[in-house]
Structures are given as C-alpha cells and as structure tokens.
N, CA, C and O of each residue as an XYZ file, in Angstrom:
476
protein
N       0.846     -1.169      0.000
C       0.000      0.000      0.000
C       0.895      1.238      0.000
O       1.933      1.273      0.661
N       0.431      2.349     -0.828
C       1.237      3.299     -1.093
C      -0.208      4.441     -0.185
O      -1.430      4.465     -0.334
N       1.021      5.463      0.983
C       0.101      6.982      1.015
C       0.619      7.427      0.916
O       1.741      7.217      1.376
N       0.220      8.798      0.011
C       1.202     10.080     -0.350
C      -0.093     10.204     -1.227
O      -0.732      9.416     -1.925
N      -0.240     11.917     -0.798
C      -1.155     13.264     -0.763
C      -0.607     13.122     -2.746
O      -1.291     12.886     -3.741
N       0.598     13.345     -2.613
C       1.107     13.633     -4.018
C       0.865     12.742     -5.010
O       1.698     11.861     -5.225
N      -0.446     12.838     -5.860
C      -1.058     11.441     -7.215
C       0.482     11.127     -8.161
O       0.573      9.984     -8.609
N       1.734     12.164     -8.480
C       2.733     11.748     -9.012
C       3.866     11.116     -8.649
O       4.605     10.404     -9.330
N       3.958     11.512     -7.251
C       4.827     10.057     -6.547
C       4.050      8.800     -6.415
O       4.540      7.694     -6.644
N       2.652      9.027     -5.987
C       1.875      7.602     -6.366
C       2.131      6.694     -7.192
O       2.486      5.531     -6.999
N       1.823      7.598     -8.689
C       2.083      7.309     -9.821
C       3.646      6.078    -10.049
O       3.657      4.847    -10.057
N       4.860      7.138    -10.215
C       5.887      6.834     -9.803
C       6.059      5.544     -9.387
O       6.450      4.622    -10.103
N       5.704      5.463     -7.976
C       5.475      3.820     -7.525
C       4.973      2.744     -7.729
O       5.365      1.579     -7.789
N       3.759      3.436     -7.864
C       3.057      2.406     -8.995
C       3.633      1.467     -9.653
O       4.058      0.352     -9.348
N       3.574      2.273    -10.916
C       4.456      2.033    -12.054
C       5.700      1.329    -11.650
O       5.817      0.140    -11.946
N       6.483      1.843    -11.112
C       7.980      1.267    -11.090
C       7.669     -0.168     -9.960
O       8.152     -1.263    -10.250
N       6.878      0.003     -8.773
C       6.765     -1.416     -8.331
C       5.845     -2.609     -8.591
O       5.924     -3.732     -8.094
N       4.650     -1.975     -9.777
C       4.290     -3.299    -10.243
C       5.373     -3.659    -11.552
O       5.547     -4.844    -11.834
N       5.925     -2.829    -12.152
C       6.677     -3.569    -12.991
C       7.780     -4.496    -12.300
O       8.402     -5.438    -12.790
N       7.843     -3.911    -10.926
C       8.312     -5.126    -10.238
C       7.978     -6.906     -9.632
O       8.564     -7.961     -9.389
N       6.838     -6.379     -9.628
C       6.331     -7.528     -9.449
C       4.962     -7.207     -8.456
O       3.819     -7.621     -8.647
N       5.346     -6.527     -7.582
C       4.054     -5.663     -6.633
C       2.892     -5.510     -7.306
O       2.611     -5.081     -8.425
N       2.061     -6.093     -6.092
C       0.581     -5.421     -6.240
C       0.166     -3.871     -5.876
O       0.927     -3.410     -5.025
N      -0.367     -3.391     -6.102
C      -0.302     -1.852     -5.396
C      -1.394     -1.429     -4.876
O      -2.282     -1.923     -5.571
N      -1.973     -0.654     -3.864
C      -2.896      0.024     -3.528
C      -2.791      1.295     -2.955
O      -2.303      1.334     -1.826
N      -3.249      2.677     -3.642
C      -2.930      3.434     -3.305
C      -4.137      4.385     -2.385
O      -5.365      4.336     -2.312
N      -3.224      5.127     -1.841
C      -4.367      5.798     -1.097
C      -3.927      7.474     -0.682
O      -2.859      7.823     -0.177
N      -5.050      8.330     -1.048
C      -4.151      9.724     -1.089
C      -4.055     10.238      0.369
O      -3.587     11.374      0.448
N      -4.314      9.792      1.258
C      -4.648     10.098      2.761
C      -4.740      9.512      3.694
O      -4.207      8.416      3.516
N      -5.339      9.657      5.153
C      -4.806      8.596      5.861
C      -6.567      8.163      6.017
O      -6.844      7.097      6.567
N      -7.724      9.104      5.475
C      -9.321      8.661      5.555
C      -9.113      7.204      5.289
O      -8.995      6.260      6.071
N      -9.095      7.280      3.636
C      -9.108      5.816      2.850
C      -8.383      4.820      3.824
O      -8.713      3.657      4.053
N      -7.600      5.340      4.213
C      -6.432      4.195      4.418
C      -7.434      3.057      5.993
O      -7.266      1.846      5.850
N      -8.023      3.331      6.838
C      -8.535      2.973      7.967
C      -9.974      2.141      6.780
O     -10.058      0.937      6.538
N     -10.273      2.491      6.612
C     -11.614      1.520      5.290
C     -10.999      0.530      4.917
O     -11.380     -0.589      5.261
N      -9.860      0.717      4.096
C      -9.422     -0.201      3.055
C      -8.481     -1.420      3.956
O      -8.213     -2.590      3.681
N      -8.233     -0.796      4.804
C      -7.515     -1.776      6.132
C      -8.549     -2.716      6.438
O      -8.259     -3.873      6.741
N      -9.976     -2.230      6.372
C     -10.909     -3.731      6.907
C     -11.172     -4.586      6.173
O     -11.846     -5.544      6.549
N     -10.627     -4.450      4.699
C     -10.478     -6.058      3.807
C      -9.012     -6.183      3.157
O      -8.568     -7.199      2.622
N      -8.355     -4.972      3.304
C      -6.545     -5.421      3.117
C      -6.087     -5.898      3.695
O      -6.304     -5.739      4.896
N      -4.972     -6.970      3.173
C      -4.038     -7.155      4.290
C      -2.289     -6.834      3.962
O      -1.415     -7.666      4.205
N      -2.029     -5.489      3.382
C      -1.027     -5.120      2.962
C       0.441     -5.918      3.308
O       0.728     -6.210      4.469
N       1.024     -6.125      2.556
C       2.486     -7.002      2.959
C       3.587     -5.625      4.106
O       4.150     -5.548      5.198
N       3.331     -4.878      2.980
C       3.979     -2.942      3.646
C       3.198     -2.476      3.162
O       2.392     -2.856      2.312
N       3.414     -1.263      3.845
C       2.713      0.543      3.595
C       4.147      1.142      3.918
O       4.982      1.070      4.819
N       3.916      2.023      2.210
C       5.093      2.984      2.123
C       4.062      4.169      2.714
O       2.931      4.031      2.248
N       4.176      5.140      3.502
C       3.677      6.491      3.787
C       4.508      7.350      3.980
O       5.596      7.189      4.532
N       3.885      8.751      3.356
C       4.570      9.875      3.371
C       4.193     10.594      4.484
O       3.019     10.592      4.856
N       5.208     11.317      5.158
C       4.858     12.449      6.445
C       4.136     13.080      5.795
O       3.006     12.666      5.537
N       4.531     14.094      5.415
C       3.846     15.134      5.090
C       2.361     14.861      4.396
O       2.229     14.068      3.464
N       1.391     15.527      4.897
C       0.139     15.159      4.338
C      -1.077     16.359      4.947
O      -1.255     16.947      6.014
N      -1.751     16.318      3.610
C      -2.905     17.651      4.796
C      -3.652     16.457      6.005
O      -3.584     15.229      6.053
N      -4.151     17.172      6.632
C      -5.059     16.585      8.000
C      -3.937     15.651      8.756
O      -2.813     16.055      9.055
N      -4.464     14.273      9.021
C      -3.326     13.925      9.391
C      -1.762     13.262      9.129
O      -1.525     12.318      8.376
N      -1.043     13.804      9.724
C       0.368     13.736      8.691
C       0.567     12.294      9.089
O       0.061     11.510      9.893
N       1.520     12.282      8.183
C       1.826     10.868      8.397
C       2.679      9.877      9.936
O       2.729      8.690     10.257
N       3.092     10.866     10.382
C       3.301     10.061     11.929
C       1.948     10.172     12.289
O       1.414      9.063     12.301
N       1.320     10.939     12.537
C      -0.005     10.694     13.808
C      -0.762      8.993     12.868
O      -1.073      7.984     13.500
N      -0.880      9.123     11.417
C      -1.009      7.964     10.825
C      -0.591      6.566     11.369
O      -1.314      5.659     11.781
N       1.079      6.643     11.238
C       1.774      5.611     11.794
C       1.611      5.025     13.009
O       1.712      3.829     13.285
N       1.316      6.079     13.820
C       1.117      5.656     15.332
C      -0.448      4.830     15.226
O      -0.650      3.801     15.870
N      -1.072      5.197     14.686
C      -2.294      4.426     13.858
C      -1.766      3.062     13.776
O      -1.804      2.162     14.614
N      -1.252      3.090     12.568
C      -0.682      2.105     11.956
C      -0.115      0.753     12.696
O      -0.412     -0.413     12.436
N       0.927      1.327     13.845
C       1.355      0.289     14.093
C       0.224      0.000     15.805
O       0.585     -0.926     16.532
N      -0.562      0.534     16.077
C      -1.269      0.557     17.087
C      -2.348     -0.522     16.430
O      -2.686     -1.513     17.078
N      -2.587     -0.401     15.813
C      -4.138     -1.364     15.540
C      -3.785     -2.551     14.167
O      -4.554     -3.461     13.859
N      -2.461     -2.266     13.487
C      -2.230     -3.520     12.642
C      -0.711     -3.206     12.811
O      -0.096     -2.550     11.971
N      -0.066     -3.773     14.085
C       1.380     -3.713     14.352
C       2.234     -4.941     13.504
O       3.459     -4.821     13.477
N       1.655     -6.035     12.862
C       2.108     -6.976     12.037
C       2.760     -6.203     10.927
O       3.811     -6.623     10.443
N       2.181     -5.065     10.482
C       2.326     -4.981      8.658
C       3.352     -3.874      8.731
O       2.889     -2.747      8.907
N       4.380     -3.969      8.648
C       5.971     -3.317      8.293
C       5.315     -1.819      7.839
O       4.183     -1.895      7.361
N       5.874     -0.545      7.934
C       5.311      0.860      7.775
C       6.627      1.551      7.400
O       7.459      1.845      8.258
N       6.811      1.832      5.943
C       8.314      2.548      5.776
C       7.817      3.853      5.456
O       6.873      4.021      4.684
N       8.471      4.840      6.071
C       7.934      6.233      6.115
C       9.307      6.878      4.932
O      10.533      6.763      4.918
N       8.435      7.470      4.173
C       9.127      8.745      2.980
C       8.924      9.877      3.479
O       7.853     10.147      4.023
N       9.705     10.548      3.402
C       9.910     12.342      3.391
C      10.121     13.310      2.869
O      11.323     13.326      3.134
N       9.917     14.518      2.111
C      11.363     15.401      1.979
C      11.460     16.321      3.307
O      12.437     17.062      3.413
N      10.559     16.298      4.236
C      11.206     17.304      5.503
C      11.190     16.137      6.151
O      10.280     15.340      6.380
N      12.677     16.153      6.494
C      12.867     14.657      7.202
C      14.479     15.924      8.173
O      14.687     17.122      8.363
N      15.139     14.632      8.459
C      16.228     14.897      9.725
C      16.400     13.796     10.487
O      15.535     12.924     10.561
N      17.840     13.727     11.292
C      17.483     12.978     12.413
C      16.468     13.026     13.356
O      16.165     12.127     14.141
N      15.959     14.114     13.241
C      14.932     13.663     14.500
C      13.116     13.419     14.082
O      12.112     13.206     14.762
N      13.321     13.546     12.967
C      12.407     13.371     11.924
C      12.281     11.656     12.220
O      11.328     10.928     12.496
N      13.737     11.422     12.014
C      13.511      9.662     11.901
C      13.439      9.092     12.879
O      12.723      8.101     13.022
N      14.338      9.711     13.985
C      14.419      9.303     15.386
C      12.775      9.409     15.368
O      12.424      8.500     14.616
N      11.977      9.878     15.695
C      10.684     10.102     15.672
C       9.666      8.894     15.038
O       8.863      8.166     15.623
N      10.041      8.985     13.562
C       9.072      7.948     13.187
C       9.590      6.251     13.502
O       8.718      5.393     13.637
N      10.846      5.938     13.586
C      11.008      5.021     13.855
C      10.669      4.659     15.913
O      10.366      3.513     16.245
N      10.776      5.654     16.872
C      10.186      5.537     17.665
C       8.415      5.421     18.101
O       7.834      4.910     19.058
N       7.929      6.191     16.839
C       6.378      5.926     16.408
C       6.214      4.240     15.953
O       5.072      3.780     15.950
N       7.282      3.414     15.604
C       7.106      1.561     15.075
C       7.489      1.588     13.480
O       7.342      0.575     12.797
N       8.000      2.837     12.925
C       8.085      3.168     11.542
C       9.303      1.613     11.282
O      10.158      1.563     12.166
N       9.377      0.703     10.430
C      10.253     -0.276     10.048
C      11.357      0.525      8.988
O      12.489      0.165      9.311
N      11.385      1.133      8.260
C      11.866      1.851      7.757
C      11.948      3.564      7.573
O      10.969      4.125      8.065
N      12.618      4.170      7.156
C      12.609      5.679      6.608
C      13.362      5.835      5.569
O      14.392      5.163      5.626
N      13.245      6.430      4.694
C      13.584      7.103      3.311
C      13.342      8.589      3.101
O      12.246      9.142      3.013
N      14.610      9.171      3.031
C      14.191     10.508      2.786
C      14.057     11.398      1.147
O      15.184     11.382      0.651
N      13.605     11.731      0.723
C      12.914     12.355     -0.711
C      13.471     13.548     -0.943
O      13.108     14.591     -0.399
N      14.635     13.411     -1.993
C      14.198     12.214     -3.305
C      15.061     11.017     -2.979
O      16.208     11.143     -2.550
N      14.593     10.081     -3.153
C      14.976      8.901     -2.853
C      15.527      8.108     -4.165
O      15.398      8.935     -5.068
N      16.004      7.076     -4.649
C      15.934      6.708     -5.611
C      14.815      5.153     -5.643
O      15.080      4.244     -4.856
N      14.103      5.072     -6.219
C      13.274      3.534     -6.554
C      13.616      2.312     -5.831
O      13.109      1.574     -4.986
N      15.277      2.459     -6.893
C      15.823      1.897     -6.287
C      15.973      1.471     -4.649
O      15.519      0.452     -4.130
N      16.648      2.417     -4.074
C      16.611      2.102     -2.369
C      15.438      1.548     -2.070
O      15.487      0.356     -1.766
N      14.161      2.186     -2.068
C      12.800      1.661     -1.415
C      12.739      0.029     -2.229
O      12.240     -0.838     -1.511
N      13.092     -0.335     -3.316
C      12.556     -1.859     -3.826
C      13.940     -2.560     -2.804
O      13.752     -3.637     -2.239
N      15.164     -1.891     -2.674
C      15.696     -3.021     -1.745
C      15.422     -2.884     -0.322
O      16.187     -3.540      0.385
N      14.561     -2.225      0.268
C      14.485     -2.092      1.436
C      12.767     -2.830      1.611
O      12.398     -3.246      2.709
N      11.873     -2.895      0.393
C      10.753     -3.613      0.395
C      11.199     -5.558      0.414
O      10.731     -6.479      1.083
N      12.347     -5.516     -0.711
C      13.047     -6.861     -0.634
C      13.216     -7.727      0.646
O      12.934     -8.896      0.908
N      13.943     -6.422      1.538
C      14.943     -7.018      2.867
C      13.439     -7.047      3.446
O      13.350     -8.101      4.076
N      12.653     -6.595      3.485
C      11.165     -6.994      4.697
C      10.813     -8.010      3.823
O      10.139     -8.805      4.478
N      10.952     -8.492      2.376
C      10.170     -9.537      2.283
C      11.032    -10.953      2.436
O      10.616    -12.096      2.249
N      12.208    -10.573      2.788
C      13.189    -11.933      2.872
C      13.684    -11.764      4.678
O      14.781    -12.017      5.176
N      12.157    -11.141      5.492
C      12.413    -11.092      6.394
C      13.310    -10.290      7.242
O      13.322    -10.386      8.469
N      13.947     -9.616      6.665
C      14.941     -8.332      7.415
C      14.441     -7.308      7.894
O      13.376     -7.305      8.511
N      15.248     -6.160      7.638
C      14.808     -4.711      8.400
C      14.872     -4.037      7.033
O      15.169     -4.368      5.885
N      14.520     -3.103      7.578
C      14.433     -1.774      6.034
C      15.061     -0.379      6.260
O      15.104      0.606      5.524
N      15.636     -0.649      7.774
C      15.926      0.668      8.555
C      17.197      0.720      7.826
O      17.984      1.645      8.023
C-alpha cells in the first residue's frame, strides 16, 4: 500500500513497483487508508509524512497501534534525524528521505520480504 497526498509520486510507484512484481494500492490520505484496512491485508505501507489533515506520523502511530504486524516505511522530503528518530520511535520499520531513488525503497521492500529490516 502506497500513502502520499502527491497522485505523481503515487504514480511513480506504482508504475515502477508493479513492474516489479508488486501489487499496489494506493491511497491519497490517511481517511481511505482505515476503510481499506478492513479487507486489506497489505504485505507494507510505504507512507509519506507530510500530508494535509493527518500527517503521516499521527497515521503511523495508527498504523502500528491497531495492525502492528504490517511493516510501515515512512518517505519524506522534511525529514532529519529527528524526523527519523521520531518515526522510527512511532514503530516506523523503515525511513527514506525524498528524493529517494526507486531503487533504495525496492531493496528495502526486498529485505522486509526476505524477512529483514528496512531501517
């Protein structure tokens, strides 16, 4: 599952991770995202901080509070150490800061699916 406010990084992912092999589901906010959770069962959720209403940590803390199983790699471009210190103390499995390359996020989706970390 992909969130990010932004339909062209969506896009982006999309595209580049089903040509990977990924299924995708996107969602522009964190509304959708609590609905689509009661018949998904996402492998990850890439989410972006930044977001109107709620940003993406108050999300995460969501996230790993009521479906703590499903890995949560947080994207940024206002990121920092304490940005990350932050979301990874929120249960974030990963962080990526923006612009990122594809690349990084498909090997850091890899290492959670061959069981690793993404941090």
């Amino acid at each position: 599952m992909v969130i990010d406010d932004d339909g062209e990084m969506r896009a982006v992912l999309r595209d580049f991770l089903t040509r990977e092999g990924f299924q995708i589901h996107e969602e522009a906010g964190g509304e959708g995202v609590v609905v689509a959770l009661e018949s998904l069962h996402p492998a990850v959720i890439v989410l972006d901080k930044e977001m109107p209403g709620a940003n993406g940590l108050d999300l995460l803390s969501y996230l790993t509070r009521r479906h703590p199983s499903i890995p949560v790699i947080v994207i940024t471009a206002f990121g920092g150490p304490e940005v990350r210190a932050e979301a990874l103390r929120r249960g974030a499995t990963g962080y990526i800061e923006k612009p990122f390359s594809v690349a990084a996020l498909l090997g850091a989706l890899r290492a959670l699916a061959e069981g690793g970390t993404a941090r």
